[in-house]
MILUMRO-581957 format. One record per residue (C-alpha): residue in three letters; y negated, x, z. Coordinates in nm, 3 decimals, padded with zeros to 5 digits. Example, Ala and Ser with C-alpha at 12.3 -4.5 7.8 and 13.67 -1.06 7.14 Angstrom:
// residues 2
['ALA'; [00.450; 01.230; 00.780]],
['SER'; [00.106; 01.367; 00.714]],
***
This chain:
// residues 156
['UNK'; [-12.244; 10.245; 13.918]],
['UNK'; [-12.064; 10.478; 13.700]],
['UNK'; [-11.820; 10.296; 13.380]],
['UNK'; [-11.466; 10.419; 13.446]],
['UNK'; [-11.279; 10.561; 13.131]],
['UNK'; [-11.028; 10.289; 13.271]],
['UNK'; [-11.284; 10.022; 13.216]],
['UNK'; [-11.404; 10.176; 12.916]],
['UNK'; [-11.077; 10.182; 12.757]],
['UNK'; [-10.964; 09.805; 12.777]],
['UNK'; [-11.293; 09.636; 12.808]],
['UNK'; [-11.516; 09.790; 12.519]],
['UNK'; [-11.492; 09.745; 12.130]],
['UNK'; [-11.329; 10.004; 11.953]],
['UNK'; [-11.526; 10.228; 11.686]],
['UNK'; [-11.382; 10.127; 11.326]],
['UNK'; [-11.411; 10.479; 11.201]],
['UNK'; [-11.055; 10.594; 11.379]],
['UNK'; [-10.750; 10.473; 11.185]],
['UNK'; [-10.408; 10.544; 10.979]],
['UNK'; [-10.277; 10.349; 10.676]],
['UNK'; [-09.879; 10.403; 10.560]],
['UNK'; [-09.785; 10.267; 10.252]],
['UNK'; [-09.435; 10.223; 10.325]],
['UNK'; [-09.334; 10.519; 10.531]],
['UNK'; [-09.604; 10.758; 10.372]],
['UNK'; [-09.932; 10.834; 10.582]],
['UNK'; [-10.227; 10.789; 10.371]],
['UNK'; [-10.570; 10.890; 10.425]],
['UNK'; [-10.805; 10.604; 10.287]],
['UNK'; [-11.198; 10.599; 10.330]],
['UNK'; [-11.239; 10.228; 10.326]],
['UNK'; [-11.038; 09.928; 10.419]],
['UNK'; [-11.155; 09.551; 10.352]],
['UNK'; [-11.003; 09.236; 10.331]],
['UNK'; [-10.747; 09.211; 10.655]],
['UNK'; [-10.803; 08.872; 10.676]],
['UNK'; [-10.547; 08.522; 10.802]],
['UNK'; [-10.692; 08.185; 10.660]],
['UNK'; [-10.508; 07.867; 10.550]],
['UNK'; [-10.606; 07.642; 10.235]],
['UNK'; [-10.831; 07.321; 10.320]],
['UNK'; [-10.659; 07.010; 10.254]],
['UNK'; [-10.879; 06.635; 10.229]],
['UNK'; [-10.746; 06.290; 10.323]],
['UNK'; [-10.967; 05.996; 10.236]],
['UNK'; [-10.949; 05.702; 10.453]],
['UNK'; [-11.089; 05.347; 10.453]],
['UNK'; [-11.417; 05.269; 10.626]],
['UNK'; [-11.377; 05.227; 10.972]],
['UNK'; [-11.600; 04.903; 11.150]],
['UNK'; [-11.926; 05.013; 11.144]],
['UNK'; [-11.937; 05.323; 10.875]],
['UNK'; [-12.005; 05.320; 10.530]],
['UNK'; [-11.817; 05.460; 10.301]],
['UNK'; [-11.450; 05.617; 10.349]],
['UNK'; [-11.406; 05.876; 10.618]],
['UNK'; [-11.265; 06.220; 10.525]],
['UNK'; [-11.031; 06.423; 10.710]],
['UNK'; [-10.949; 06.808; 10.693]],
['UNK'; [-10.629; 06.929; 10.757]],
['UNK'; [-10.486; 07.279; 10.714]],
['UNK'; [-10.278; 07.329; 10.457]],
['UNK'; [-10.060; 07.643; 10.286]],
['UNK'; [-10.145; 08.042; 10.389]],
['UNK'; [-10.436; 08.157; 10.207]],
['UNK'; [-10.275; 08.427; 09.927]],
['UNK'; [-10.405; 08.757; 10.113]],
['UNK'; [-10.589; 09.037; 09.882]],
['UNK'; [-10.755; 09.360; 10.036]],
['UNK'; [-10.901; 09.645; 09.939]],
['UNK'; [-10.839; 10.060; 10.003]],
['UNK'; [-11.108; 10.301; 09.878]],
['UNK'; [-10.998; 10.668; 09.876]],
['UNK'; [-11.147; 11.010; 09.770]],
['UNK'; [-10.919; 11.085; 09.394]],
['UNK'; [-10.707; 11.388; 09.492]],
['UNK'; [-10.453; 11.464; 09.214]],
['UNK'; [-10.142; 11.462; 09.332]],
['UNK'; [-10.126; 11.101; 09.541]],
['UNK'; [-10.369; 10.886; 09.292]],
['UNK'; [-10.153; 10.977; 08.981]],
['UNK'; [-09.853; 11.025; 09.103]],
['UNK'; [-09.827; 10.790; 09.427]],
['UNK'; [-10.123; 10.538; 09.317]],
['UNK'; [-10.088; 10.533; 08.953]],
['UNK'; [-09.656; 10.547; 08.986]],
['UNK'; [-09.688; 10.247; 09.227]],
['UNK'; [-09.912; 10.029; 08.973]],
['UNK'; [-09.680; 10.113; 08.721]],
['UNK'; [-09.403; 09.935; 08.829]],
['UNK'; [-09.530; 09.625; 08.798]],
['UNK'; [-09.653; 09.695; 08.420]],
['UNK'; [-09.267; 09.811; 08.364]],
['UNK'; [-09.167; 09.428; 08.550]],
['UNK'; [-09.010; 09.642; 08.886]],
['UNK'; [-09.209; 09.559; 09.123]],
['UNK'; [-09.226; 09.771; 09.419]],
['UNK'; [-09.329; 09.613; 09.738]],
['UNK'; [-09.416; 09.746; 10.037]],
['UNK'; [-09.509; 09.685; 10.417]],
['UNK'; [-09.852; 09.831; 10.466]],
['UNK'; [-09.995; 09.882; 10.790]],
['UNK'; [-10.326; 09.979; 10.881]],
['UNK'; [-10.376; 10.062; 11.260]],
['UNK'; [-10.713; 10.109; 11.432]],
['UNK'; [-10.696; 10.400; 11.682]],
['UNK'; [-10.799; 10.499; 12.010]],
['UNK'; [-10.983; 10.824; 12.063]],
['UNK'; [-10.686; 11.034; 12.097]],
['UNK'; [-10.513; 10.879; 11.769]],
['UNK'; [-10.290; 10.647; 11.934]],
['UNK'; [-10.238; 10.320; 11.747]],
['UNK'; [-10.398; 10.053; 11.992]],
['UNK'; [-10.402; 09.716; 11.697]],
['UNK'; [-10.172; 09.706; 11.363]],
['UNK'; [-10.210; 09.521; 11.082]],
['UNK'; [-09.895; 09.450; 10.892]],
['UNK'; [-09.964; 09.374; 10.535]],
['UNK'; [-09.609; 09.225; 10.415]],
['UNK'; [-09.467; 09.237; 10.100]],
['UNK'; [-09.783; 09.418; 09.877]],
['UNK'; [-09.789; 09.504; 09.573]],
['UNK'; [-10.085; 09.646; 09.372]],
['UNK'; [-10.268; 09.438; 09.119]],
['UNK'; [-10.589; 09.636; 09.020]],
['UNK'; [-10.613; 10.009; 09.051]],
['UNK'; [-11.039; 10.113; 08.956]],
['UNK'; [-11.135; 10.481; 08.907]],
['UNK'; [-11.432; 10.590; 08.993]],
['UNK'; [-11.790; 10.555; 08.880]],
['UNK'; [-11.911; 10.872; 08.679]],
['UNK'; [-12.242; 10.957; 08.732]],
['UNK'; [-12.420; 11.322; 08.579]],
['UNK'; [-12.637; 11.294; 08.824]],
['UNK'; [-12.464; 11.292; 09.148]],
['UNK'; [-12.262; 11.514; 09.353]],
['UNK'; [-12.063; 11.227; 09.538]],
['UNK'; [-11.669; 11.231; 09.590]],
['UNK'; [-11.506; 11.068; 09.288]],
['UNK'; [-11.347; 10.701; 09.538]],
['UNK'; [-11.141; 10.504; 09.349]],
['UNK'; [-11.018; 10.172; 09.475]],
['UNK'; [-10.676; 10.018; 09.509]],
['UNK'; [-10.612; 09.606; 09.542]],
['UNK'; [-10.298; 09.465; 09.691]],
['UNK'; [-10.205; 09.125; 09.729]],
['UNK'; [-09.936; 09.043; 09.993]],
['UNK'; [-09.772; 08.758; 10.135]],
['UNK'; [-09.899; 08.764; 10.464]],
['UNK'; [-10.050; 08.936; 10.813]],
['UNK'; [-09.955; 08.956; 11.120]],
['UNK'; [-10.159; 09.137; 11.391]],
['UNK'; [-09.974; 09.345; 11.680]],
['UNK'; [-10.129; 09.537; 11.971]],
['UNK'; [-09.865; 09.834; 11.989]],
***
């Protein structure tokens, strides 16, 4: 029996390669994206031996949000990485921080958002340029690190 594009559609894993970051309320066109990722801080308790055990017992609890740093790789173009990427990082060398909702959201195959990921409250920390290399003919990628305050995942 035949897969429906029905079926297909809300029962099958979507391909990573279609999606759309804005920065804010500018469309972006990044080559990489790493890091999307929720986790909370471990926190210990030591208790007393109960009957029967040796030694104390531990117990894990969660604790605060993990602080939340990804990654954006992009082909160097000009115009955005010195004036968009380099004019962002700026602002927090001049102590005005800019920060911005980010939102990365994974496609179908017509372009429709299907998943967001909000990224709230980033701010760049680390701006890389590329490696050089004589020998290649590879696009010059430089990479861009935010941290944020949090994520928060939304099927739209």
């Amino acid at each position: 029996m035949a897969t429906s594009p029905d079926t297909i559609r809300t029962q099958y894993p979507l391909p990573v390669y279609n999606y759309r970051v804005e920065i804010g309320s500018e469309a972006m066109a990044f080559s990489e994206v790493s890091g999307l990722a929720i986790g909370y801080e471990l926190g210990t308790y030591k208790e007393s031996p109960v009957a029967n055990q040796p030694g104390p017992v531990t117990m894990y609890f969660p604790g605060q949000l993990s602080a939340t740093t990804i990654s954006l790789k992009k082909g160097m173009v000009k115009s955005v990485s010195i004036k968009t990427l380099y004019g962002w990082i700026q602002t927090v060398q001049t102590n005005q921080v800019v920060k911005k909702d980010v939102f990365i959201r994974l496609c179908d195959e017509k372009g429709a958002p299907v998943i967001s990921w909000k990224v709230a409250n980033a701010f760049p920390t680390k701006l890389t340029a590329p490696s050089f290399d004589a020998k290649s003919s590879d696009a010059a990628i430089e990479t861009l690190d935010l941290q944020a305050d949090f994520i928060t995942i939304e099927e739209t």
